[in-house]
C-alpha positions in Angstrom: -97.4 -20.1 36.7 -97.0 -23.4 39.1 -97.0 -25.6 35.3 -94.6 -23.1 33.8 -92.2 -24.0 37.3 -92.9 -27.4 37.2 -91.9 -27.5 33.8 -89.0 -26.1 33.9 -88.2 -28.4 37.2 -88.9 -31.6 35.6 -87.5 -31.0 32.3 -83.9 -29.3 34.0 -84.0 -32.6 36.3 -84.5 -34.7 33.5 -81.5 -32.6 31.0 -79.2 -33.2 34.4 -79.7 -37.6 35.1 -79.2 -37.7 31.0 -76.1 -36.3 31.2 -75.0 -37.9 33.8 -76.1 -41.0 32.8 -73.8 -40.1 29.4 -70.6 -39.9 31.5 -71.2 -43.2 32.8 -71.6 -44.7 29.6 -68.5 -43.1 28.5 -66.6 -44.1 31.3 -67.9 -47.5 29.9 -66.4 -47.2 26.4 -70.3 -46.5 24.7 -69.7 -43.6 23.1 -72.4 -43.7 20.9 -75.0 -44.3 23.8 -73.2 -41.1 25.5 -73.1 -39.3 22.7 -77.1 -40.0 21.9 -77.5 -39.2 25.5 -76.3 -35.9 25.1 -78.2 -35.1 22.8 -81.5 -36.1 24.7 -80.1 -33.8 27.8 -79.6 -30.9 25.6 -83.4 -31.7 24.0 -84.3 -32.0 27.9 -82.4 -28.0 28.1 -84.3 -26.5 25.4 -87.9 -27.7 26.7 -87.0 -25.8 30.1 -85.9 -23.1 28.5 -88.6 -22.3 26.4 -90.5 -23.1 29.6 -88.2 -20.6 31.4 -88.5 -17.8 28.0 -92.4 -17.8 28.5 -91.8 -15.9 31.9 -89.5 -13.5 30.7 -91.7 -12.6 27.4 -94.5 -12.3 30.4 -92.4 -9.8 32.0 -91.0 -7.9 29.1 -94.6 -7.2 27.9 -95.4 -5.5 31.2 -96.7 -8.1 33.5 -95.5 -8.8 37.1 -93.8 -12.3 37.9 -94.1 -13.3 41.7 -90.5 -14.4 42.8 -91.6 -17.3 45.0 -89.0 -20.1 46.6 -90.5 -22.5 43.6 -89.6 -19.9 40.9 -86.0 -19.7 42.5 -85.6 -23.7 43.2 -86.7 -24.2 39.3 -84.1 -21.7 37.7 -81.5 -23.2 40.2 -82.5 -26.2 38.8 -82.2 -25.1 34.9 -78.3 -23.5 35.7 -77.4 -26.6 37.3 -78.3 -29.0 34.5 -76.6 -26.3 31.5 -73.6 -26.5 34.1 -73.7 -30.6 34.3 -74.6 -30.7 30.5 -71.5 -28.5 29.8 -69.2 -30.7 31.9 -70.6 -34.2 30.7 -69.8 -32.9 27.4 -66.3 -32.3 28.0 -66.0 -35.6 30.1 -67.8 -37.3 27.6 -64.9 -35.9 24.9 -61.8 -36.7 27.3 -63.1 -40.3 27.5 -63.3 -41.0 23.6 -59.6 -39.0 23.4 -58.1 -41.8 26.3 
C-alpha cells in the first residue's frame, strides 16, 4: 500500500514541477519546450493515476483500503497537479496567443 502512495506522491509531484516548469518556458517565448513539457506532466498524471486506479479496483472488488494521513496527502497531491496541469495549459495557450 505505502509503494502504491508513494507512487502516486512522486509521480503527482513530478506531473505538477513539469508544468510549471512549462509556463516558465512560455513566459520565455519556448513554446515548443512548454509545449513538450506538457506533455511529460500529463505522462507524469496518468502514471499516478493508474497508481491511484489500483486502489479503487482494490476496493470495488471487496477489499478494505485503510484511510491513513499518507493516502489523504497523496490524493491531495494528484488533484493539485490535474489542477496546475489544467492551468499551465491555459497559461501555456495565452502566452503563444500574446
Amino acid at each position: 500500500m505505502e509503494t502504491i502512495i508513494l507512487n502516486i506522491i512522486i509521480q503527482s509531484g513530478d506531473a505538477r514541477s513539469f508544468a510549471m516548469e512549462a509556463i516558465q518556458c512560455a513566459k520565455n517565448g519556448e513554446f515548443d519546450k512548454a509545449r513538450e513539457l506538457m506533455e511529460q506532466s500529463k505522462d507524469k498524471l496518468g502514471c499516478a493515476h493508474k497508481e491511484q486506479t489500483k486502489l479503487i479496483h482494490a476496493e470495488a472488488g471487496g477489499g478494505k483500503t485503510e484511510i491513513s494521513l499518507l493516502l489523504i496527502h497523496a490524493q491531495d497531491h494528484l488533484m493539485t497537479a490535474m489542477t496546475v496541469k489544467d492551468l499551465a495549459n491555459e497559461i501555456v495557450e495565452v502566452y503563444s496567443r500574446l
